[in-house]
PAFIBA-463683 format. One line per field, with one value per residue (C-alpha): residue number from 1; x, y, z; residue in one letter. Coordinates in steps of 0.02 Angstrom, whole numbers. Each point is the difference from the previous one (the first is absolute). Last residue first. Layout:
# PAFIBA-463683
n	[NUM,...] .
xx	[X,...] .
yy	[Y,...] .
zz	[Z,...] .
res	[A,...] .
END
This chain:
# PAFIBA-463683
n	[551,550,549,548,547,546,545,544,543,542,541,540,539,538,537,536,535,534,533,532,531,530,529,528,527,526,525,524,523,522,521,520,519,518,517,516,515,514,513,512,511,510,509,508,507,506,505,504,503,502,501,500,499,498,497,496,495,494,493,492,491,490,489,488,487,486,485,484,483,482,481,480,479,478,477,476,475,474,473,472,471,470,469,468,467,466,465,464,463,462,461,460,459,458,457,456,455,454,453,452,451,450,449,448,447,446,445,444,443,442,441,440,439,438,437,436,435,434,433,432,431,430,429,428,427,426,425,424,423,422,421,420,419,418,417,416,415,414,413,412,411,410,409,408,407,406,405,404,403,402,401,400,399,398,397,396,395,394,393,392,391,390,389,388,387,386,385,384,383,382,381,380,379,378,377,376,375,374,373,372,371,370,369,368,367,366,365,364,363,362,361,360,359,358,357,356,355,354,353,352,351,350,349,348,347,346,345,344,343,342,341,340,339,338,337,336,335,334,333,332,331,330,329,328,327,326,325,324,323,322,321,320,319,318,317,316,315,314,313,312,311,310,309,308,307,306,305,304,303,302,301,300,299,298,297,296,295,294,293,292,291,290,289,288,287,286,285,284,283,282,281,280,279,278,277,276,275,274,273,272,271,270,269,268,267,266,265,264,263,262,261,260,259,258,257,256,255,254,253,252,251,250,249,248,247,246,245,244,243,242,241,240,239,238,237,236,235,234,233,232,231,230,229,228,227,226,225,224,223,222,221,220,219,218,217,216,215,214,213,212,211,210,209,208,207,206,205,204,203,202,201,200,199,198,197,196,195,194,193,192,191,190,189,188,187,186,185,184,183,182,181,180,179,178,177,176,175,174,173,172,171,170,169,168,167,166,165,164,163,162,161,160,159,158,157,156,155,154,153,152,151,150,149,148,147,146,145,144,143,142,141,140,139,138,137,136,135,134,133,132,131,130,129,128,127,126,125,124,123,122,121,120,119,118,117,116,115,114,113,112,111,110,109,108,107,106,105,104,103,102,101,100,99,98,97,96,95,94,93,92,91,90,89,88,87,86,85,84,83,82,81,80,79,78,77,76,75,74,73,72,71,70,69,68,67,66,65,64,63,62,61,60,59,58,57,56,55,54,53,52,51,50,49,48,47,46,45,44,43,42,41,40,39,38,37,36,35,34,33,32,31,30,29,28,27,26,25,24,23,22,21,20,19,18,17,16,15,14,13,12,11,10,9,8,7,6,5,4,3,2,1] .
xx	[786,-176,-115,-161,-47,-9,-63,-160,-90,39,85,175,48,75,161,82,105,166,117,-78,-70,-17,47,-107,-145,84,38,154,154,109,82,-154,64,130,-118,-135,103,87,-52,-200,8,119,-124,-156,41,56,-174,-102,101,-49,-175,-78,36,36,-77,97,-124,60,56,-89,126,3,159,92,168,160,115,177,81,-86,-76,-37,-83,-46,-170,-54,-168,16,-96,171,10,-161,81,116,-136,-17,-10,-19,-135,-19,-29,-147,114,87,196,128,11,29,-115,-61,-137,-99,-4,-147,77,-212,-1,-159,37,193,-87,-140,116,110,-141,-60,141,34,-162,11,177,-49,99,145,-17,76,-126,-14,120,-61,-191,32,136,-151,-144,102,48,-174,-76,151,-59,-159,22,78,-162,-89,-114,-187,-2,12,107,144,113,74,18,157,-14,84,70,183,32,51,-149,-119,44,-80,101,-81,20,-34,-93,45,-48,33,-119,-48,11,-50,-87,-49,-186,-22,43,-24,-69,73,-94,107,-84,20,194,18,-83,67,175,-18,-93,184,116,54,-4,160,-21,-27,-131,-63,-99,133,175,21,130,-33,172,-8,145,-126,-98,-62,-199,27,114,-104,-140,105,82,-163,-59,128,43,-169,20,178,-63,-162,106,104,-154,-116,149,-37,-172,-114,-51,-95,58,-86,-166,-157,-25,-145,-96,3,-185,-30,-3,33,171,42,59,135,24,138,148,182,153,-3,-84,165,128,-118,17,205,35,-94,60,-103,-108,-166,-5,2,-124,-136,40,-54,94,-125,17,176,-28,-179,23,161,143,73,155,70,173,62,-112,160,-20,-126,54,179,-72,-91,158,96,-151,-11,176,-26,-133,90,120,-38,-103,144,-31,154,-116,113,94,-133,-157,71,18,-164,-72,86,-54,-193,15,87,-148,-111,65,-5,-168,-82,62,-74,-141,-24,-91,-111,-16,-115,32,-96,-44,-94,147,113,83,-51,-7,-118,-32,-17,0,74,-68,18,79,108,52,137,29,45,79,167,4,-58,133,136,-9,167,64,-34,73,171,19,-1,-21,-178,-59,-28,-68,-121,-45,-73,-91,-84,-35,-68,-179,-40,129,-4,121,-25,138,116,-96,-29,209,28,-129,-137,-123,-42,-19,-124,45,-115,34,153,42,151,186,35,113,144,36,143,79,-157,4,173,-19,-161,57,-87,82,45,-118,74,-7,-156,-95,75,-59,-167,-19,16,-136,-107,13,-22,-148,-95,40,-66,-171,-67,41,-97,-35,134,-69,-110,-172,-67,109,-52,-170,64,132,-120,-95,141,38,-185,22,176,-55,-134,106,150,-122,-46,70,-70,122,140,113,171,51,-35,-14,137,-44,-74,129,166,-77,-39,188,83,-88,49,202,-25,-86,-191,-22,-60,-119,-141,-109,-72,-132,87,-60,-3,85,-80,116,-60,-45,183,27,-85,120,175,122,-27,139,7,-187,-56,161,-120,-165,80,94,-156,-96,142,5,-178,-24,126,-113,78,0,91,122,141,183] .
yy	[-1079,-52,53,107,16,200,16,-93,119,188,64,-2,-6,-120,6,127,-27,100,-76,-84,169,148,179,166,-18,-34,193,105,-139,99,189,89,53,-153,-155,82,-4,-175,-145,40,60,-174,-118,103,0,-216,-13,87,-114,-152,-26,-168,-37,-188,-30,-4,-9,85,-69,69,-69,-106,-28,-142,48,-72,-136,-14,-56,140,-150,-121,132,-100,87,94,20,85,-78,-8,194,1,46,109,108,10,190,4,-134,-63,52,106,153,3,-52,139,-24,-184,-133,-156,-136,-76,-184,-112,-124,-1,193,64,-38,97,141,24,-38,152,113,-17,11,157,65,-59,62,202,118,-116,-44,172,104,105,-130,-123,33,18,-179,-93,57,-41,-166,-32,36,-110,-151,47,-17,-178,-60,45,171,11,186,170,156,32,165,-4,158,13,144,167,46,70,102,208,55,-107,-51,-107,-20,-69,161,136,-14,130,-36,128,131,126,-14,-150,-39,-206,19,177,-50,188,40,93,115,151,92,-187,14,190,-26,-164,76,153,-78,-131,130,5,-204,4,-77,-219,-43,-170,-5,-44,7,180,88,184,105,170,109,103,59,148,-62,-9,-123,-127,47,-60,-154,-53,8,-55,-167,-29,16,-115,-115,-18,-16,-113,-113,16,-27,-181,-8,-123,139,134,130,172,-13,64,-153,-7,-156,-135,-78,-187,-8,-177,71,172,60,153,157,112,-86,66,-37,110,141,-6,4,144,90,-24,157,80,-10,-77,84,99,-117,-170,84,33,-177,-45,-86,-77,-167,-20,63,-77,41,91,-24,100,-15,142,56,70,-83,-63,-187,-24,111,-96,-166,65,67,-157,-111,145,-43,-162,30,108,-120,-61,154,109,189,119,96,48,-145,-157,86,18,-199,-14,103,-110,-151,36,59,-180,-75,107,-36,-198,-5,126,-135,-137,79,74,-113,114,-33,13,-43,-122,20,-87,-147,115,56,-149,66,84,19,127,-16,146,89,72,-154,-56,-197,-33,-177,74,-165,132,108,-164,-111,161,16,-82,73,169,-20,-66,124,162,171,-26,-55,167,58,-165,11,185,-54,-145,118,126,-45,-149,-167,-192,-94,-181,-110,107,-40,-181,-25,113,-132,88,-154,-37,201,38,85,79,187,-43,-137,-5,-15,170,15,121,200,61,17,75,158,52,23,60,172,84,160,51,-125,52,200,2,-90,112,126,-81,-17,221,30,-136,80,169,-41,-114,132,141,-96,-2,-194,-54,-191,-17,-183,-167,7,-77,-145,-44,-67,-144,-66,18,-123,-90,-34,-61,-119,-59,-42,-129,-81,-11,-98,98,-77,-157,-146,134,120,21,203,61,-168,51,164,7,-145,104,156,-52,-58,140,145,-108,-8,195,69,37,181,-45,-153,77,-117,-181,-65,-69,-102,-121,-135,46,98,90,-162,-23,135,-95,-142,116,-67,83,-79,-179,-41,116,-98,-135,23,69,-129,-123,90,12,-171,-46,119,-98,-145,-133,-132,-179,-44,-65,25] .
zz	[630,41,-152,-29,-173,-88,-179,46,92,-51,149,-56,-152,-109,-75,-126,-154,-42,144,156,81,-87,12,-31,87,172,-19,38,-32,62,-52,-75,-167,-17,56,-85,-177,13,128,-32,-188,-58,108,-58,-185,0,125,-153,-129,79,-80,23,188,65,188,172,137,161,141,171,130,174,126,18,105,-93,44,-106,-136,-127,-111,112,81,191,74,162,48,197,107,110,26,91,165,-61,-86,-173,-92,-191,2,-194,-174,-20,94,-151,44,53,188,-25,-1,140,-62,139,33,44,-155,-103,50,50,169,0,-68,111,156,-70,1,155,68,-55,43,165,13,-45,52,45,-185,-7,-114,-164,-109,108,-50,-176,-2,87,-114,-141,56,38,-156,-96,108,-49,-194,49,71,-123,27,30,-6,101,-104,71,39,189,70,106,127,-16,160,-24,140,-38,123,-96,-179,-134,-156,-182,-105,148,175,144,186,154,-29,-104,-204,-64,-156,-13,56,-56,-191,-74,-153,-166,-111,11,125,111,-46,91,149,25,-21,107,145,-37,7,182,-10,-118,-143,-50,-140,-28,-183,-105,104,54,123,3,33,99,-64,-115,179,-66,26,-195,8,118,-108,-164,86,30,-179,-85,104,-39,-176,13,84,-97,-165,80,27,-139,-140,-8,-21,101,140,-99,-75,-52,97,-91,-110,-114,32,-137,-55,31,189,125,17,-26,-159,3,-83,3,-71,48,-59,-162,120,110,-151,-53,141,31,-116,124,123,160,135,-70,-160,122,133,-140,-71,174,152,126,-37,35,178,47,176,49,136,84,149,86,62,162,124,97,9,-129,-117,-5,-30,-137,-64,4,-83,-131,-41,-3,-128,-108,-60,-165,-9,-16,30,0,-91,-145,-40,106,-81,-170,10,70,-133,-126,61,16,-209,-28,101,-95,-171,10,118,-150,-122,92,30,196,136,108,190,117,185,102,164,147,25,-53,-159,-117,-192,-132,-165,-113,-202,-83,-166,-176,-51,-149,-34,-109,-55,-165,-69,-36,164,104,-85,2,208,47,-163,34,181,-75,-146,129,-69,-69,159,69,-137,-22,181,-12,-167,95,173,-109,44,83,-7,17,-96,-45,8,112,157,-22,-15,171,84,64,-20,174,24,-129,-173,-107,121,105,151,61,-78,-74,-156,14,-47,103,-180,-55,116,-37,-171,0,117,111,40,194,136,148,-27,-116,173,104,-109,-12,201,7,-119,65,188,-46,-91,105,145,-100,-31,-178,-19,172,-25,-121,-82,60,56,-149,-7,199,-65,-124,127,164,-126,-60,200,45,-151,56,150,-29,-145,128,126,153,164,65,-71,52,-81,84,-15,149,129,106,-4,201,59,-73,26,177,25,-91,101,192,-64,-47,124,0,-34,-184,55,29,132,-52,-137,-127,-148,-149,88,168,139,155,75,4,139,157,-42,34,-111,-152,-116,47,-8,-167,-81,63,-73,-159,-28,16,-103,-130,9,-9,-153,-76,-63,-8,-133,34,-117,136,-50] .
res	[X,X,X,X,X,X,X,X,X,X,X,X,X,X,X,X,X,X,X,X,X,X,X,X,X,X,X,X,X,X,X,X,X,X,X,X,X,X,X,X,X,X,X,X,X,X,X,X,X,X,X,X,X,X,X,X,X,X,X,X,X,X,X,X,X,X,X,X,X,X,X,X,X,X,X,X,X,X,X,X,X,X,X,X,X,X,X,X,X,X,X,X,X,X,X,X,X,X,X,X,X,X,X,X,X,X,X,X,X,X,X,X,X,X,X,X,X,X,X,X,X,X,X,X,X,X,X,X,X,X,X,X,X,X,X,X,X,X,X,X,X,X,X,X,X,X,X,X,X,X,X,X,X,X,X,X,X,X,X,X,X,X,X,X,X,X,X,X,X,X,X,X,X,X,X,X,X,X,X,X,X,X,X,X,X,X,X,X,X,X,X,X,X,X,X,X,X,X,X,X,X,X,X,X,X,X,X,X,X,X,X,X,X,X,X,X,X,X,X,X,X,X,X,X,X,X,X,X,X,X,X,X,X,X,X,X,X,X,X,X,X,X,X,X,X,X,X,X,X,X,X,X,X,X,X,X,X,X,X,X,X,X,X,X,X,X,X,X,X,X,X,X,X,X,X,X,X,X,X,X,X,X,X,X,X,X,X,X,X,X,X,X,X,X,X,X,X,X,X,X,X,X,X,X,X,X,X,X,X,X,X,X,X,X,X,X,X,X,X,X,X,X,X,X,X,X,X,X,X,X,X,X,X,X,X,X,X,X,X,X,X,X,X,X,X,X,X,X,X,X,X,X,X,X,X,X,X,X,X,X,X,X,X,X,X,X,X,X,X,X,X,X,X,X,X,X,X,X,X,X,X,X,X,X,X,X,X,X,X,X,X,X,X,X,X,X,X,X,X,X,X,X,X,X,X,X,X,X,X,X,X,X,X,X,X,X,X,X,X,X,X,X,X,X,X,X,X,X,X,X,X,X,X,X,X,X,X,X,X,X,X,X,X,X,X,X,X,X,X,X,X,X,X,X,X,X,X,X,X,X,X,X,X,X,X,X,X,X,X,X,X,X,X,X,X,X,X,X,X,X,X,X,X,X,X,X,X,X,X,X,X,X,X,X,X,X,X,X,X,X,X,X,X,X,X,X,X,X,X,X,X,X,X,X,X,X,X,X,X,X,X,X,X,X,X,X,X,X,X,X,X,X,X,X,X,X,X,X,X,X,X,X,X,X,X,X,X,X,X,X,X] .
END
């Protein structure tokens, strides 16, 4: 392989430049297009095949951050800032008003009816140990064997985990060296961060403790689970099912799809006591901290929003309040056999109700997405799935951050960028592109041959499509081993390393293929099973955990 840095700004410019050739095929029209930009006609009563070409060329560049964009520093000050002043316009905007009333009335009793009696029991055996980053513990170091050394924990949250604890030997003694050195730490606060949402965004997020993560991911399990018996909700699932729907709206205009700004944010303790049991409040309060530091500041920031995105109960619980909340106004328009289809924040009803449903959700503190609600017209947008007139046009958005790269790290950058685009196009669609992309690979590789995968394989790893033509670039290898030839194909191999505590992967290998396994049916969270036995390799993203490697 050569060693030679590039930077990969010059090949996504250069993809760009021609996918932007194959797809609009009429010169005067490209003008319309810059990489940051679009300048041409509506494009809803476009058809279908012409709608998925300019999205393709005009979003191409959505979520790739470039050497001149804003700097994730620069952003995530302006978005800590819209952070700090949203908190105090968060909570019932109209509580006194009938419809408020009506409508919160009628969403807790659907909420009492999926939810029945909480019950301890229940809720720690879907209890399991999160793998990200939590409050004292960063991401590089979020090993499960870090995380049980020193406990993290506000409020009850330490008393909470010792009950639940106290009726399984195994967990106590994964945790007894922290419990008996007192490497206890108590907070009365969060720390926020943020991550990359587009090239212009970031998103704020707030990293639980470790012992809050442990009992809120459990408590996020157990409303899903109620969710799929008495909902007929499963978010395993739910988001081909939106796809389906959303494909439905948009050919007959039946069904509408919402979607709301600041969704997780906007949920109160005034909104949690008005909706849920409550003999599930205090469960919820135990899980909850409500202050939070910013960064750069010294003093905490009382906390107006309930959850914040970083726990592990934040997302059922949003599913099932918004699920709630519509299904409530649809009910009490007398329409009880109208189902609401919810998945977080992206909300599916039937377009008759939606005046009704906006109406009713901004009295009660909640605001509108305009740019990704639809309601007239031909296109509907849910979980992922584009759809005009019933076509499938969602375009591939490539996710990269610009970089002087090895030569091997963009290999992988163009394999990914041609498996998206073929996955969304025919290479008939787009043969400059194509070819452009397999001559880059074959040059930057020191036997000019391309590596060829299967269906299944990351999209890092090689082409997944090979024309007949270039069928004899192909690297192809002799196993010794297997007896026979094999295509060569790159991998990210992970680091093995010794761990110090194995009793906390023993607990979460005998909890992940025993008790969740049997309440929820399969293996319901990546969280609770390991790789490789009881330890745990390195993880992805954080430098030198992963090494690149020809396989």
């Amino acid at each position: 392989m050569k060693s030679d840095q590039i930077h990969t700004e010059s090949v996504i410019d250069n993809v760009y430049c021609l996918l932007r050739e194959d797809l609009i095929d009429v010169p005067e029209w490209r003008r319309w297009f810059t990489p940051r930009g679009y300048t041409g006609p509506g494009i809803f009563d476009a058809s279908p095949a012409w709608f998925k070409r300019i999205t393709q060329v005009r979003d191409f560049y959505k979520r790739i951050t470039l050497i001149s964009d804003p700097t994730h520093d620069e952003l995530s000050a302006t978005c800590l800032s819209d952070f700090k002043t949203a908190q105090s316009g968060f909570g019932i905007a109209e509580p006194e008003s009938e419809i408020t009333k009506r409508v919160l009335r009628e969403a807790a009793r659907l909420i009492k009816d999926v939810l029945g009696s909480y019950d301890i029991g229940e809720h720690a055996a879907l209890c399991t140990w999160g793998k990200r980053a939590a409050f004292g513990l960063t991401a590089a170091t979020s090993y499960l064997e870090n995380r049980v050394k020193k406990l993290t924990y506000s409020g009850e949250q330490l008393e909470y985990f010792l009950v639940m604890a106290s009726c399984d030997p195994q967990l106590l003694y994964s945790v007894q060296d922290a419990l008996t050195k007192g490497n206890l730490v108590e907070t009365s606060h969060l720390g926020l961060s943020t991550v990359p949402k587009s090239y212009k965004a970031v998103r704020v997020i707030g990293p639980d403790t470790i012992l809050g993560g442990f009992i809120s991911k459990g408590l996020g399990k157990l409303v899903q689970l109620r969710l799929a018996q008495n909902a007929h909700i499963d978010i395993r699932h739910a988001q081909d099912r939106h796809k389906d729907l959303a494909r439905k709206g948009s050919i007959d205009g039946s069904l509408c799809t919402l979607d709301m700004s600041k969704a997780s944010d906007s949920f109160t303790w005034e909104h949690i006591k008005a909706l849920m049991p409550p003999d599930w409040l205090h469960v919820l309060s135990v899980v909850r901290t409500d202050a939070v530091l910013v960064p750069g500041e010294d003093v905490p920031m009382p906390l107006t929003s309930y959850m914040l995105m970083g726990s592990g109960h934040t997302f059922p619980l949003q599913t099932l309040l918004f699920w709630s909340m519509v299904q409530a106004v649809v009910n009490l328009m007398g329409e009880k056999r109208s189902k609401v289809y919810v998945y977080g924040d992206d909300i599916i009803a039937t377009s008759k109700y939606a005046s009704q449903i906006c109406v009713s959700l901004q009295k009660l503190g909640f605001t509108l997405n305009a740019d990704k609600s639809f309601v007239d017209g031909s296109f509907r947008e849910s979980c992922g799935g584009d759809y005009h007139t019933g076509v499938d046009v969602r375009p591939h958005l490539p996710e990269h951050v610009t970089r002087l790269a090895t030569t091997t790290e963009v290999l992988a950058l163009i394999h990914s960028l041609a498996n998206g685009l073929t996955e969304r196009w025919a290479t008939s669609d787009i043969p400059k592109t194509y070819a452009y992309l397999i001559e880059l690979a074959s040059s930057l590789d020191s036997e000019k041959c391309i590596c060829k995968v299967e269906a299944d394989a990351p999209d890092y790893a090689g082409f997944r499509l090979v024309s007949f033509h270039d069928y004899g670039r192909i690297a192809v290898r002799y196993s010794s081993a297997l007896q026979r030839a094999e295509f060569r194909s790159l991998k990210m191999r992970s680091q093995k390393r010794r761990i110090s505590n194995g009793a906390a992967y023993y607990w979460r290998w005998l909890h992940g293929s025993s008790l969740v396994e049997i309440l929820i049916g399969d293996p319901y969270d990546p969280d609770a099973t390991t790789q490789g036995g009881f330890g745990e390799e390195g993880k992805k993203g954080c430098g030198h955990r992963y090494r690149w490697a020809w396989a």
